[in-house]
C-alpha positions in Angstrom: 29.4 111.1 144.0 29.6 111.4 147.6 33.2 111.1 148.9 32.7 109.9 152.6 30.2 107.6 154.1 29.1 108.2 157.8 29.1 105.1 159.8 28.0 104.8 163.4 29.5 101.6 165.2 27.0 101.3 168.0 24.1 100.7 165.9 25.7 97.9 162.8 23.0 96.4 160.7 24.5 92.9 161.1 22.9 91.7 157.7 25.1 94.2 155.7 28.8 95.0 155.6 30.5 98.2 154.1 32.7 98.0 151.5 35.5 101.2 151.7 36.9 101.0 148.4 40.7 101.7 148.3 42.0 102.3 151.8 43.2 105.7 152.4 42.0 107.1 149.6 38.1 107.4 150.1 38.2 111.0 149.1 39.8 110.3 145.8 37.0 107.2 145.0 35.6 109.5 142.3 38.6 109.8 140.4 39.0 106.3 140.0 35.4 105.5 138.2 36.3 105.8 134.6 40.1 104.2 134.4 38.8 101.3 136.7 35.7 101.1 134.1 38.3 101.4 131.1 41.0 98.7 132.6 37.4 96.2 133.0 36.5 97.0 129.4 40.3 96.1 128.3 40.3 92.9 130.1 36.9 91.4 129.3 37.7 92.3 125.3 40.7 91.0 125.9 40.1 87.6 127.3 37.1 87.5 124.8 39.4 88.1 122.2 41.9 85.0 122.8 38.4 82.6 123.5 36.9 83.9 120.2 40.6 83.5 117.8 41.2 80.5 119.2 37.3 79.0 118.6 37.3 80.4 115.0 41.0 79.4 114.3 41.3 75.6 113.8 45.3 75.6 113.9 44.9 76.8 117.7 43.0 73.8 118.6 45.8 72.5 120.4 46.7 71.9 124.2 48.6 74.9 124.7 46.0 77.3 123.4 43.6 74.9 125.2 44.8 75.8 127.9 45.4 79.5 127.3 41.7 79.3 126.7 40.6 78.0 130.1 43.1 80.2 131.6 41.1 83.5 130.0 37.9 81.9 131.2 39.2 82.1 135.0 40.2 85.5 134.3 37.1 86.6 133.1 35.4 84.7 136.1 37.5 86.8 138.5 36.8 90.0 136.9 33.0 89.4 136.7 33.2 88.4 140.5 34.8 91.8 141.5 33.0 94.0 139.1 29.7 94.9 140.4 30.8 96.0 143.8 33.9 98.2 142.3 31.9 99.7 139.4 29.0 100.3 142.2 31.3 101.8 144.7 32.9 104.5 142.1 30.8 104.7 139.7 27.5 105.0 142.0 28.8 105.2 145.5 27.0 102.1 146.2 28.8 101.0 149.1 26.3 98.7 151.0 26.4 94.1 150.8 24.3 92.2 152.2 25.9 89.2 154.1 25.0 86.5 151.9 25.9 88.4 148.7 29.6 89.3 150.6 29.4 85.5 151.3 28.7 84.7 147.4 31.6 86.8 146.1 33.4 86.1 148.5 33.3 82.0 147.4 33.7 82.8 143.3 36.5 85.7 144.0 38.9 82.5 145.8 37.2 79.9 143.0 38.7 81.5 140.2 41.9 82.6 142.2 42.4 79.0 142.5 41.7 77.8 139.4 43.7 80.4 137.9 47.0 79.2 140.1 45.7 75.5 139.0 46.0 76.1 135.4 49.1 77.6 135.6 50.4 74.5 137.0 49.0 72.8 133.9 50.2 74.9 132.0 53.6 74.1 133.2 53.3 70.6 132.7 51.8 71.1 129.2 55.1 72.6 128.3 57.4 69.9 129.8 55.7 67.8 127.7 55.8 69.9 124.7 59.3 70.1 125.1 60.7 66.2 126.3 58.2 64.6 124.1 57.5 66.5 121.1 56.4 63.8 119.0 54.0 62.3 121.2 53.2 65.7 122.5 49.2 65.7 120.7 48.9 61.9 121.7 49.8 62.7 125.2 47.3 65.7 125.6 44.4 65.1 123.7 41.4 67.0 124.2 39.0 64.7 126.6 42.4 65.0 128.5 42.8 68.4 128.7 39.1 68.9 129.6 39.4 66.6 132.4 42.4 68.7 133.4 40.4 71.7 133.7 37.4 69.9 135.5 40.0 68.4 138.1 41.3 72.2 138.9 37.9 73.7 139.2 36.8 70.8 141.4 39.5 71.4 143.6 39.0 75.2 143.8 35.1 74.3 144.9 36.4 71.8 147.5 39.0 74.2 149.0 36.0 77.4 148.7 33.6 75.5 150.1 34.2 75.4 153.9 34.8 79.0 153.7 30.8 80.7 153.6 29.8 78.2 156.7 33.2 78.5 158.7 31.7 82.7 158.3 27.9 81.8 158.9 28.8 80.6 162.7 30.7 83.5 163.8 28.6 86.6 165.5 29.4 90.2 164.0 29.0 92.9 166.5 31.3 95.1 165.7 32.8 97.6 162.9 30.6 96.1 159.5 33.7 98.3 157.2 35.5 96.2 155.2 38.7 97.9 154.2 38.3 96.6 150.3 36.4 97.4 147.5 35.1 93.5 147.0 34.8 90.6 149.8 37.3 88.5 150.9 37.7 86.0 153.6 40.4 87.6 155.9 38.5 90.9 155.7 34.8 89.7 156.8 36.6 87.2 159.4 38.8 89.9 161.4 35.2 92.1 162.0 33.8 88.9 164.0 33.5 89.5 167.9 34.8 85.6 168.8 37.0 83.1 168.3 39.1 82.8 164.7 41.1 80.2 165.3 39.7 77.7 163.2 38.7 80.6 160.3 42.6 82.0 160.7 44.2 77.8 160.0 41.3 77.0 156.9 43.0 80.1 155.7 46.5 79.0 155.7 45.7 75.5 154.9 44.0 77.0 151.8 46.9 79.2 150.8 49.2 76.3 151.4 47.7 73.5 149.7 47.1 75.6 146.6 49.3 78.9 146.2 52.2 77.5 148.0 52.0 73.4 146.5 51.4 75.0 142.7 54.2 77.3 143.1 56.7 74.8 144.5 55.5 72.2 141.6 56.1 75.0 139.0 59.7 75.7 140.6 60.2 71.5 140.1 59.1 71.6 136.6 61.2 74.6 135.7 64.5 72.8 136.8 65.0 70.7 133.6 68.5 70.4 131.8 67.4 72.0 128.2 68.7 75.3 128.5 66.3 78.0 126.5 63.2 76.0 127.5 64.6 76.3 131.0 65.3 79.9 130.8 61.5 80.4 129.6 60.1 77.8 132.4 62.5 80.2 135.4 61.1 83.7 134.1 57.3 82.0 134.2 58.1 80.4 137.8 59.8 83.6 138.9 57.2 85.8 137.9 54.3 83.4 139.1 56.2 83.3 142.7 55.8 87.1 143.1 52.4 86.4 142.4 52.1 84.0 144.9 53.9 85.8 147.5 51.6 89.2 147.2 48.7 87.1 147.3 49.1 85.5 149.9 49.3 88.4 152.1 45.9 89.2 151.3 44.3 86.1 151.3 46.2 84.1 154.5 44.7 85.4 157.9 48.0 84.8 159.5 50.3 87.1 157.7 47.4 89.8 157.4 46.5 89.8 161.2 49.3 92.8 161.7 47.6 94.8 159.1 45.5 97.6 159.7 42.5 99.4 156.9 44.8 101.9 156.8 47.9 100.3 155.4 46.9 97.6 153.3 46.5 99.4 150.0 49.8 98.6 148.7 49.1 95.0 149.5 46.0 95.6 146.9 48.0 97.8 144.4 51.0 95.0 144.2 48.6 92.0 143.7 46.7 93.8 141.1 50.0 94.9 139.8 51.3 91.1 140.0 48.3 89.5 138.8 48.5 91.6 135.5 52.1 91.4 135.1 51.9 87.4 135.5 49.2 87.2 133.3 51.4 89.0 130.5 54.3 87.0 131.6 53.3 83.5 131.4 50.7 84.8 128.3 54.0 86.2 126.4 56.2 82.7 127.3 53.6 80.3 126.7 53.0 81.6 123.3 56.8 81.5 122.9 57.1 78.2 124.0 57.9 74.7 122.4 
């Protein structure tokens, strides 16, 4: 694999953007192909796995594995919408996107973050229920519910992602086409535009705080109920779903990443990776626990 790529700023093919893989470490992209390939095969089998027990298993067909369910969907959205340009970068040193493919990960990459942080909420309220009404808990939740549940979240992921690709479209590129990730994401492609992005920079934080910020704050409100080990489960699920929230949005609100530089925002990758799986685990490990 070739380590470096040679990039010349004065002659930018507008209709392509670079991707750089993990910042500062461009040399070392090689050694990354096969435990990057390994962690993708462990989380595809693994959210397969939970869809596939919980199809075959009729005891599981309730709203708390429901949800689990549609929550491993998400994640398998996300992963499917990063994959091909991290696999191509270190695997085949396939660094090159063209604009309306960055635009079209872009979109799905914030989808399923979304719906992801949705669910979660859901999944919080599925256990408040569980847990003040558990009688009434199956009458309160029934399927066609919980379906419309999961409709609702990924409609408002679609109507938050959807400005996004046309507030891009009408900004001019004429500078640097690097973008200091291995996968396209709004902040990135907007801070290589040569004009105003004002507008681009408040959709972003409007974004971040009408779905990261709202969920977390509602999960926080949920979690403050007087039974005490329910509560203690519902705090360690908030808690850990806050750092979540907080890592994320440093990458994904153009505000809070305008200070950062290609060179320094690796960590900023490595904790919301880190995060992401640790919440995953988490709320996976409580919600199983729960009731």
């Amino acid at each position: 694999m070739r380590s470096t790529i040679s990039f010349n700023s004065s002659t930018v093919n507008h209709q392509t953007f670079v991707l750089v893989g993990i910042p500062g470490m461009q040399e070392r992209n090689s050694w990354m192909a096969f435990p990057l390939c390994l962690l993708y095969i462990l989380t595809l089998f693994g959210n397969l796995t939970i869809l596939f027990v919980i199809k075959i298993d009729q005891s599981l067909h309730e709203p708390m594995y429901l949800f689990l369910s549609i929550l491993a969907c998400s994640d398998l959205g996300l992963s499917l919408s990063t994959m091909p340009t991290m696999l191509g970068i270190y695997w085949f040193d396939a660094r090159e996107i063209s604009f309306t493919a960055c635009l079209t990960q872009m979109f799905f990459i914030h989808l399923f973050q979304w719906t992801e942080s949705g669910i979660l909420v859901a999944m919080a309220f599925d256990r408040l229920i569980a847990i003040q009404n558990p009688l009434r808990y199956t009458l309160l939740l029934p399927n066609t519910r919980i379906g419309k549940i999961g409709l609702a979240v990924l409609a408002r992921g679609v109507c938050v992602c959807f400005p996004a690709p046309f507030l891009i479209k009408r900004l001019p590129f004429c500078r640097s086409n690097m973008l200091s990730h291995s996968y396209c994401l709004h902040p990135d492609i907007v801070h290589l535009a040569c004009a105003d992005i004002t507008i681009n920079m408040f959709y972003g934080l409007i974004a971040v705080i009408c779905t990261l910020c709202l969920d977390a704050v509602i999960i926080l409100v949920v979690s403050e109920k007087p039974s005490v080990e329910p509560f203690k489960k519902l705090t360690a699920a908030a808690v850990a779903t806050g750092c979540f929230y907080f890592f994320i949005s440093l990458v994904d609100c153009p505000p809070l990443y305008t200070g950062l530089r290609a060179g320094n925002n690796i960590s900023i990758n490595t904790f919301t990776s880190g995060i992401k799986a640790v919440k995953t685990i988490n709320k996976c490990y409580d919600y199983s626990n729960g009731a």
